[in-house]
mmJSON file of the N, C-alpha and C atoms, coordinates in Angstrom:
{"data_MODEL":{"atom_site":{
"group_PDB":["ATOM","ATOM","ATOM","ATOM","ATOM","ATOM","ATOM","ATOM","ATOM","ATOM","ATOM","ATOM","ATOM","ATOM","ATOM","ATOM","ATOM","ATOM","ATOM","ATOM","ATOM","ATOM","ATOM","ATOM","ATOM","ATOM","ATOM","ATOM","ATOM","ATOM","ATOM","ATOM","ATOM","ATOM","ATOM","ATOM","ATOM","ATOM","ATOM","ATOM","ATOM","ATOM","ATOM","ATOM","ATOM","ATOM","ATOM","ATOM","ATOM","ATOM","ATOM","ATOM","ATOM","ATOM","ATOM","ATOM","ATOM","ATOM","ATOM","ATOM","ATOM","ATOM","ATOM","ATOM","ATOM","ATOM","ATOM","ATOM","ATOM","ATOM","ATOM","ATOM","ATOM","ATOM","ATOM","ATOM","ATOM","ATOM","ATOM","ATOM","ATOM","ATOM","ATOM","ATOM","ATOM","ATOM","ATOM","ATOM","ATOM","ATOM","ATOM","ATOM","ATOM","ATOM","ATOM","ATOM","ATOM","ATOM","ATOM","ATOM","ATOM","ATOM","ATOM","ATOM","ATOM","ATOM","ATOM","ATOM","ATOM","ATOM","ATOM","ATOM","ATOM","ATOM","ATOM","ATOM","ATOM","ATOM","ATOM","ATOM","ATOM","ATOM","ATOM","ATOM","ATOM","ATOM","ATOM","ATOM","ATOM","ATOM","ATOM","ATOM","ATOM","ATOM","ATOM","ATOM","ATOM","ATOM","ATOM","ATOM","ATOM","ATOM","ATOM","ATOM","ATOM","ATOM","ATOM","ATOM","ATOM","ATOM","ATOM","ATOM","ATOM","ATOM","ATOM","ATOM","ATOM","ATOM","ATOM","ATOM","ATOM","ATOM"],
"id":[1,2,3,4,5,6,7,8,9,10,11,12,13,14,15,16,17,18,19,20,21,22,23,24,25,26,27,28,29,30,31,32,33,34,35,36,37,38,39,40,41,42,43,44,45,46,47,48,49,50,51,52,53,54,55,56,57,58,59,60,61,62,63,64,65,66,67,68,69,70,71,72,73,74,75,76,77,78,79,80,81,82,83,84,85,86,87,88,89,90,91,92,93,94,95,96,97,98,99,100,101,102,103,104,105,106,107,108,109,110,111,112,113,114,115,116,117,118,119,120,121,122,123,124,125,126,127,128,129,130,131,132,133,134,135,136,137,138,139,140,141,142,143,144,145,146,147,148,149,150,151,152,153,154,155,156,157,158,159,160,161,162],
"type_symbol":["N","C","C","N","C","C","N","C","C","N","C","C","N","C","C","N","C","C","N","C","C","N","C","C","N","C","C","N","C","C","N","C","C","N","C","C","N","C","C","N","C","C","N","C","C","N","C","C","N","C","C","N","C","C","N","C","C","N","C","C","N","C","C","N","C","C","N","C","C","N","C","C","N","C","C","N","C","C","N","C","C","N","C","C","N","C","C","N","C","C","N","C","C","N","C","C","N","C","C","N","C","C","N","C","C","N","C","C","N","C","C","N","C","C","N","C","C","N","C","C","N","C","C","N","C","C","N","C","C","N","C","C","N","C","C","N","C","C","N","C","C","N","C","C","N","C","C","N","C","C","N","C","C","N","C","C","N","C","C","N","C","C"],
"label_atom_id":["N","CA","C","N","CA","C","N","CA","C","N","CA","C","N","CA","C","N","CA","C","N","CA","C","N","CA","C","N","CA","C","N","CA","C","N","CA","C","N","CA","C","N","CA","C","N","CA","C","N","CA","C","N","CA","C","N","CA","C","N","CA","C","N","CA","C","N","CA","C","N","CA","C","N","CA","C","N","CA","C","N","CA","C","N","CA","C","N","CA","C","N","CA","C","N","CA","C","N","CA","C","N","CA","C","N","CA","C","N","CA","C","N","CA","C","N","CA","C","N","CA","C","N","CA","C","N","CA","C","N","CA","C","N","CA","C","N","CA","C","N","CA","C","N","CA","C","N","CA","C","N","CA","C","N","CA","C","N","CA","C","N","CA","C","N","CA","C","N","CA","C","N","CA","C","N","CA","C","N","CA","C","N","CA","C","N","CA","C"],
"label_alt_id":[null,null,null,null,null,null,null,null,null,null,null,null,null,null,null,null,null,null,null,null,null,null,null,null,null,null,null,null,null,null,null,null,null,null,null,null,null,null,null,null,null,null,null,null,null,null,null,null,null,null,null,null,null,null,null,null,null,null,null,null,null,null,null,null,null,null,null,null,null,null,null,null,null,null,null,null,null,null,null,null,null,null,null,null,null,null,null,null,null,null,null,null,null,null,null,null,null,null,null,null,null,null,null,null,null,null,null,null,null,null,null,null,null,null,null,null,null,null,null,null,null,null,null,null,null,null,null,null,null,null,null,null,null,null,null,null,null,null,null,null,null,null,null,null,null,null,null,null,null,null,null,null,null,null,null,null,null,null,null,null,null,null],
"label_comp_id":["UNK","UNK","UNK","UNK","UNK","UNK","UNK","UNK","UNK","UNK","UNK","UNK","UNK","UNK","UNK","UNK","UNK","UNK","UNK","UNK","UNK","UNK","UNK","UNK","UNK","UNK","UNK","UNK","UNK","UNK","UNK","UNK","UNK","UNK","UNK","UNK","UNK","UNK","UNK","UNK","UNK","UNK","UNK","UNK","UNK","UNK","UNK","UNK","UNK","UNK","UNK","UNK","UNK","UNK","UNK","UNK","UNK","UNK","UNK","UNK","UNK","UNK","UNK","UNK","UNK","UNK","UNK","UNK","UNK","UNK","UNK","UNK","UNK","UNK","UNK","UNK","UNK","UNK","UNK","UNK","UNK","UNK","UNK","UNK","UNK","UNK","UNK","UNK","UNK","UNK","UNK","UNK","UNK","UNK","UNK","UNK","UNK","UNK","UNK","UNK","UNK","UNK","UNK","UNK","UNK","UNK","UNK","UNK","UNK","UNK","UNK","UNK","UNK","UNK","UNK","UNK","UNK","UNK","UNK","UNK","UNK","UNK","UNK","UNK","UNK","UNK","UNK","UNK","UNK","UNK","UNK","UNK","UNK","UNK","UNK","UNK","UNK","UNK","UNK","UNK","UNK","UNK","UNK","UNK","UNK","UNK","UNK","UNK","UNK","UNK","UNK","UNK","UNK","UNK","UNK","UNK","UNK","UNK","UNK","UNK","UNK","UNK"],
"label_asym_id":["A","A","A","A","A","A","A","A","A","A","A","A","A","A","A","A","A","A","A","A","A","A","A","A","A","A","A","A","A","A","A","A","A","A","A","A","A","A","A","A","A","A","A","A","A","A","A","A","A","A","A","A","A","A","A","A","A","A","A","A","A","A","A","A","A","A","A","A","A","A","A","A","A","A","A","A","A","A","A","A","A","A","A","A","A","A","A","A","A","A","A","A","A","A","A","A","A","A","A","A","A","A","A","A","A","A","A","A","A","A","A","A","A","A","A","A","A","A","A","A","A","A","A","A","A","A","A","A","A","A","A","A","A","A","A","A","A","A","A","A","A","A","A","A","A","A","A","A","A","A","A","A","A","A","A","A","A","A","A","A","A","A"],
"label_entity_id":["1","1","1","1","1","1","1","1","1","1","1","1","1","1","1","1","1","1","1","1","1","1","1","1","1","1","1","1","1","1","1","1","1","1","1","1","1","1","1","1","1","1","1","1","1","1","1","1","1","1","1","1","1","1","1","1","1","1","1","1","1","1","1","1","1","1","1","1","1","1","1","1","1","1","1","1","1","1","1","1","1","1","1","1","1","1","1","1","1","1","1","1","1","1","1","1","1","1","1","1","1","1","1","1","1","1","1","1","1","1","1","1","1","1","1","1","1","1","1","1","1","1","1","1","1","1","1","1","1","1","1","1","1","1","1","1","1","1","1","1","1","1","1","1","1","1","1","1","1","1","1","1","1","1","1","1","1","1","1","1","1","1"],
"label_seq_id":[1,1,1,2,2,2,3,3,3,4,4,4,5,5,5,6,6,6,7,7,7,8,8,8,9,9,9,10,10,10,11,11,11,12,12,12,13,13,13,14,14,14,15,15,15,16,16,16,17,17,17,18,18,18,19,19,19,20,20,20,21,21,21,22,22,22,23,23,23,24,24,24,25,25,25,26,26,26,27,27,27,28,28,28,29,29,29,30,30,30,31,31,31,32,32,32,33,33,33,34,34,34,35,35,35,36,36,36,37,37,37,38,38,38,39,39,39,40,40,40,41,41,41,42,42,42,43,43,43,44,44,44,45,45,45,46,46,46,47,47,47,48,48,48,49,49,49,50,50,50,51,51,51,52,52,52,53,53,53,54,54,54],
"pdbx_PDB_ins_code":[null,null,null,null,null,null,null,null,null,null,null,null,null,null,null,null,null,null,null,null,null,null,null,null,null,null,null,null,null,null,null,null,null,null,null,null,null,null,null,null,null,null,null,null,null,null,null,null,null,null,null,null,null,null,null,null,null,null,null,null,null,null,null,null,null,null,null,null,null,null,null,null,null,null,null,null,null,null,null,null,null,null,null,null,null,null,null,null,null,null,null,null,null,null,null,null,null,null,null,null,null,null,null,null,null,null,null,null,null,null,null,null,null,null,null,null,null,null,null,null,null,null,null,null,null,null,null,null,null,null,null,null,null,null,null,null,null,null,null,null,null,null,null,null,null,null,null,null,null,null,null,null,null,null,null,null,null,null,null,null,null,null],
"Cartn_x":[-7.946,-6.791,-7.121,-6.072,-6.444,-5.908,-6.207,-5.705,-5.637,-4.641,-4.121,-5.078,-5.676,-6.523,-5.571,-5.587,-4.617,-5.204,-5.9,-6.79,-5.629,-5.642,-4.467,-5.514,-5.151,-5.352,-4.461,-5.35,-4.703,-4.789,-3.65,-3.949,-5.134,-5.846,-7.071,-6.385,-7.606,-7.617,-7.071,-6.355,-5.551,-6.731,-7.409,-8.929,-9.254,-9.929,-10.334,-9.649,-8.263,-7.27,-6.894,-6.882,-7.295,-7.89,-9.172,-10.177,-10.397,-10.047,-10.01,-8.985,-8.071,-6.984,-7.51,-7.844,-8.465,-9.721,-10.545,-11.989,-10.927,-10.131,-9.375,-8.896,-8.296,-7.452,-8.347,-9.496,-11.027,-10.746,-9.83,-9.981,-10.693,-10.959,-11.362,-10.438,-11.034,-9.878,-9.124,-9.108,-8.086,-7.47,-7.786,-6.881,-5.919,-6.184,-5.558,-4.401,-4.588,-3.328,-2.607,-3.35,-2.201,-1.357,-1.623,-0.866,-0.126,-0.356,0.683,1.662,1.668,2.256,2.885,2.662,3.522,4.546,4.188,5.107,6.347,5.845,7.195,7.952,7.208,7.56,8.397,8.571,9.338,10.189,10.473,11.304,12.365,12.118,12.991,14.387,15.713,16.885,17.204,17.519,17.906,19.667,20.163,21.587,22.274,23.261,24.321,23.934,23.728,22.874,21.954,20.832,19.896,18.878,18.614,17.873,17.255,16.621,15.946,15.831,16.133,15.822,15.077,14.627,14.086,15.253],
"Cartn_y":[-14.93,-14.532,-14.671,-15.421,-15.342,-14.503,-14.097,-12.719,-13.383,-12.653,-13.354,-12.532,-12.245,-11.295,-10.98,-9.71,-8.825,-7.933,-8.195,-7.235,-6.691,-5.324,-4.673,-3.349,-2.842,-2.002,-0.714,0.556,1.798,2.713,3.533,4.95,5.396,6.388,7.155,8.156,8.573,9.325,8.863,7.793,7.688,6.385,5.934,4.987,6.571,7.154,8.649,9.422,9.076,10.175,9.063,7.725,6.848,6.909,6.998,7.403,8.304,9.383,10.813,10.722,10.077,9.973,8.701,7.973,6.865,7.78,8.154,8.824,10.048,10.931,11.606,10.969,9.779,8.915,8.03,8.236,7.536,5.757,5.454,4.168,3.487,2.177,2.022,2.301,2.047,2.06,0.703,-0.155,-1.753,-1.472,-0.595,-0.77,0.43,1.616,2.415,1.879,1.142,0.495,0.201,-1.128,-1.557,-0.977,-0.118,1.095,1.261,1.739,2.62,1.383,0.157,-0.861,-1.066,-1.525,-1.641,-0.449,0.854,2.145,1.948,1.577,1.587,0.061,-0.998,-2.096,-2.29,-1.678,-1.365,-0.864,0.332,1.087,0.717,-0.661,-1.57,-2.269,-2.546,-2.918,-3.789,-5.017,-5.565,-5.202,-5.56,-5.181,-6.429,-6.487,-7.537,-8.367,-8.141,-9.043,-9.321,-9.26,-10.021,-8.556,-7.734,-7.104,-5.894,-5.424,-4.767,-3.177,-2.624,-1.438,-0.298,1.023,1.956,2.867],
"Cartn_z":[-11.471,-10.689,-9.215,-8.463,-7.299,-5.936,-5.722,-4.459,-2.936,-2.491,-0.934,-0.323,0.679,1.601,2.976,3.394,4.715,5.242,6.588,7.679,8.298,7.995,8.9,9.359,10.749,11.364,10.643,11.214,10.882,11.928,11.813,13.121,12.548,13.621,13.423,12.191,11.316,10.266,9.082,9.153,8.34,6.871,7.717,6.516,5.876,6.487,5.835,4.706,4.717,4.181,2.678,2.904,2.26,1.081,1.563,1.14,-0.085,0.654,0.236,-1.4,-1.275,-2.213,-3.315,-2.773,-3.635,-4.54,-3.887,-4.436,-5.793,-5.234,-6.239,-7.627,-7.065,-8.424,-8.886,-8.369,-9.174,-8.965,-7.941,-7.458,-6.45,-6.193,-4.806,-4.144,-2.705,-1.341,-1.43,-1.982,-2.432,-3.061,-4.432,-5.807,-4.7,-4.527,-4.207,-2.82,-2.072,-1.061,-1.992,-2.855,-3.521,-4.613,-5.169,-6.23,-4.571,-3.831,-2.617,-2.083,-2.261,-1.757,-2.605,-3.988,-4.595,-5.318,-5.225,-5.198,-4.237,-3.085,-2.154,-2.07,-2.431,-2.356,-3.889,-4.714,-6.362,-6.079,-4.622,-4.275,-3.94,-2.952,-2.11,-2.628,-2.266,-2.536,-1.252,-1.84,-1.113,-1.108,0.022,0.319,0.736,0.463,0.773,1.532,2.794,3.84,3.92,2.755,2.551,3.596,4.406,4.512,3.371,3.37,2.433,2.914,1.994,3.081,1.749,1.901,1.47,0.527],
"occupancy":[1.0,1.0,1.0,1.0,1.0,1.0,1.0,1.0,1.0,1.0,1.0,1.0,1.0,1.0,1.0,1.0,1.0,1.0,1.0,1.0,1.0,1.0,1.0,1.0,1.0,1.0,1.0,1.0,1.0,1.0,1.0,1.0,1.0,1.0,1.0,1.0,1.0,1.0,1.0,1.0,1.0,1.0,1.0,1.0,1.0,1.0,1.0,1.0,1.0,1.0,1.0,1.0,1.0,1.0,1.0,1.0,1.0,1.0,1.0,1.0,1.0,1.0,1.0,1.0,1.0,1.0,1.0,1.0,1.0,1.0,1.0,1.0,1.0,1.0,1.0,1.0,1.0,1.0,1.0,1.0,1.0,1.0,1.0,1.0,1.0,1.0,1.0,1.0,1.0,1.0,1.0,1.0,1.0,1.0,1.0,1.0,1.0,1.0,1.0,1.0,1.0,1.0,1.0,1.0,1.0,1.0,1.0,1.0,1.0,1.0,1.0,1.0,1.0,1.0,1.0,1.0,1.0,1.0,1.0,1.0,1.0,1.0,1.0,1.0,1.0,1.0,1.0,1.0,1.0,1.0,1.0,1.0,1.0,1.0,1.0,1.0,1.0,1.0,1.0,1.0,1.0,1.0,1.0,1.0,1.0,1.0,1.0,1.0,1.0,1.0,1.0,1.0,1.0,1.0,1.0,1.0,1.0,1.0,1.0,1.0,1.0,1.0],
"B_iso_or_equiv":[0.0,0.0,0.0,0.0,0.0,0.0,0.0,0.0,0.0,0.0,0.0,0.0,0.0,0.0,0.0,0.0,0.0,0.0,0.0,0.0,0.0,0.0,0.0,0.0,0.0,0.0,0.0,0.0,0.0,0.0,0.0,0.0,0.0,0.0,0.0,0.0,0.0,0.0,0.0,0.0,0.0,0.0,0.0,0.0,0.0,0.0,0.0,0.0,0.0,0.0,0.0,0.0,0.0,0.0,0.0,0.0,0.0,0.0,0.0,0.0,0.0,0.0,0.0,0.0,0.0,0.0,0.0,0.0,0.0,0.0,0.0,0.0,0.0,0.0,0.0,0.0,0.0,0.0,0.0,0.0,0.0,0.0,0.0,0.0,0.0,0.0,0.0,0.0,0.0,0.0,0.0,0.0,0.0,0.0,0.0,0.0,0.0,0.0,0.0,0.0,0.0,0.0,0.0,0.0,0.0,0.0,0.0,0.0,0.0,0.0,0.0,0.0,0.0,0.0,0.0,0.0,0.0,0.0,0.0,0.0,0.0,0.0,0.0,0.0,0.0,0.0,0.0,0.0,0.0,0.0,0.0,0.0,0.0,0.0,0.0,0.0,0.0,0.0,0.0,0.0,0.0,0.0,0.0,0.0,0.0,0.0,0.0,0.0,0.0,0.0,0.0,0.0,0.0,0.0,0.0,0.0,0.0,0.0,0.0,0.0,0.0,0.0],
"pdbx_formal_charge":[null,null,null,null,null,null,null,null,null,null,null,null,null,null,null,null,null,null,null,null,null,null,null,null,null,null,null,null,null,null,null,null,null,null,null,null,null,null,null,null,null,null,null,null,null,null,null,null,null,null,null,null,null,null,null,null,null,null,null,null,null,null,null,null,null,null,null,null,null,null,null,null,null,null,null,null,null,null,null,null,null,null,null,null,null,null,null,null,null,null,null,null,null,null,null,null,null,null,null,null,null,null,null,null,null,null,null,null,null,null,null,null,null,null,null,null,null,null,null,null,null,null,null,null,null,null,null,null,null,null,null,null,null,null,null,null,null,null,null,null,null,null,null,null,null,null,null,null,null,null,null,null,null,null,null,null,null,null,null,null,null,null],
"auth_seq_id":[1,1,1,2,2,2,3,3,3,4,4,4,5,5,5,6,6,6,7,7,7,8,8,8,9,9,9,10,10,10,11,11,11,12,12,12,13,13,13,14,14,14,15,15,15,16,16,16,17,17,17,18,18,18,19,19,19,20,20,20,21,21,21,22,22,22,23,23,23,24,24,24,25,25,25,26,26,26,27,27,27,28,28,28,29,29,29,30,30,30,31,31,31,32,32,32,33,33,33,34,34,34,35,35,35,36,36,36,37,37,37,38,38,38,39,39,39,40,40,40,41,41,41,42,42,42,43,43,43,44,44,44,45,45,45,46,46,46,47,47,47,48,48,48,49,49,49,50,50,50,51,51,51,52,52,52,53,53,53,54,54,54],
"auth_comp_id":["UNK","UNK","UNK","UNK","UNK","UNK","UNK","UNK","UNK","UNK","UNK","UNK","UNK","UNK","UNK","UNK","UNK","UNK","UNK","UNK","UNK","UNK","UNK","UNK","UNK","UNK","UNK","UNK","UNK","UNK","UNK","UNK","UNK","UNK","UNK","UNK","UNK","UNK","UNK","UNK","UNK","UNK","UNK","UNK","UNK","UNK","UNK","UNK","UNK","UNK","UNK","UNK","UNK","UNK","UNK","UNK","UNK","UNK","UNK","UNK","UNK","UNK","UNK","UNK","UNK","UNK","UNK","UNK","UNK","UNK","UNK","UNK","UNK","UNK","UNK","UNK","UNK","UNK","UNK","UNK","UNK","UNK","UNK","UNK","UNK","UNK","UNK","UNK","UNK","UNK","UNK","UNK","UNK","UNK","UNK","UNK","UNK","UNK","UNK","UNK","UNK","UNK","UNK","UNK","UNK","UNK","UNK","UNK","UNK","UNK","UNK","UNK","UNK","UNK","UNK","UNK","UNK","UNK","UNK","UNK","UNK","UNK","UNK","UNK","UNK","UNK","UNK","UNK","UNK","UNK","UNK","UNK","UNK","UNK","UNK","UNK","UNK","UNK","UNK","UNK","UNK","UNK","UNK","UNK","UNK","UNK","UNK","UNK","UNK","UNK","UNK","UNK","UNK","UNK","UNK","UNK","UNK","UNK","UNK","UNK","UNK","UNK"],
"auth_asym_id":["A","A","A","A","A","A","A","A","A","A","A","A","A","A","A","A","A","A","A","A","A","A","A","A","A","A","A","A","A","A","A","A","A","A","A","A","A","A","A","A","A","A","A","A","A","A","A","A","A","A","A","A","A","A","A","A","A","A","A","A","A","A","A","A","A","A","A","A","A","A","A","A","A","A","A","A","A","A","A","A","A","A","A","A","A","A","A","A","A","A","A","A","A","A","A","A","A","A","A","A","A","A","A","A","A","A","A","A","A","A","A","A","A","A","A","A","A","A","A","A","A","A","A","A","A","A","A","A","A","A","A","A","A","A","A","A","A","A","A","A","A","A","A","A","A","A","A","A","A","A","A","A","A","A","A","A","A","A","A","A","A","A"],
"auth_atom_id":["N","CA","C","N","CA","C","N","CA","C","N","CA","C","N","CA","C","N","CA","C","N","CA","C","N","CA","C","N","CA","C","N","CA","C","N","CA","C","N","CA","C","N","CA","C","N","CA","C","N","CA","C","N","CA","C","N","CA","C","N","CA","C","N","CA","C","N","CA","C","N","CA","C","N","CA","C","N","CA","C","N","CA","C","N","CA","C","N","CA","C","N","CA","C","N","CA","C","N","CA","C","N","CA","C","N","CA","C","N","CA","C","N","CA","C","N","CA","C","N","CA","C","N","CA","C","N","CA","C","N","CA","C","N","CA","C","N","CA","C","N","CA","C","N","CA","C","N","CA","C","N","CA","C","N","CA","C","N","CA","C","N","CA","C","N","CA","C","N","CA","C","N","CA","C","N","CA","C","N","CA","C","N","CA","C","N","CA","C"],
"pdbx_PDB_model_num":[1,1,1,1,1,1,1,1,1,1,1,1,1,1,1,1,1,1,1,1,1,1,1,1,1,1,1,1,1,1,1,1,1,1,1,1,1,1,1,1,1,1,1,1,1,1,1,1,1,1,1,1,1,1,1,1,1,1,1,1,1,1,1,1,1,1,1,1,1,1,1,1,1,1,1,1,1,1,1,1,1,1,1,1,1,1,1,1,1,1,1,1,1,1,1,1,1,1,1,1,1,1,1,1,1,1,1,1,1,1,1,1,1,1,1,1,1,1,1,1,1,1,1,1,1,1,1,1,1,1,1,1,1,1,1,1,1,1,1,1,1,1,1,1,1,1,1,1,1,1,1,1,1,1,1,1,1,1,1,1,1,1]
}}}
């Protein structure tokens, strides 16, 4: 399987808190973004005009 790669910056605390939640749900810090990305990204509706919203 091949995976796209995405260096994104974070506010302070927020790698830590990350972390913290990943180590809980016994994931890495990768698997755990992506469970959180795709939670809100499943969430998404696109609308008439083609924008997407929450």
């Amino acid at each position: 399987m091949s995976s796209d790669q995405l260096k994104i910056r974070v506010p302070d605390g927020l790698r830590d808190r990350i972390k913290q939640i990943a180590s809980q749900n016994r994931r890495s810090m990768n698997s755990e973004i992506v469970t959180m990305l795709k939670s809100v990204v499943g969430k998404t509706t696109e609308t008439k005009k083609g924008e997407v919203t929450a």
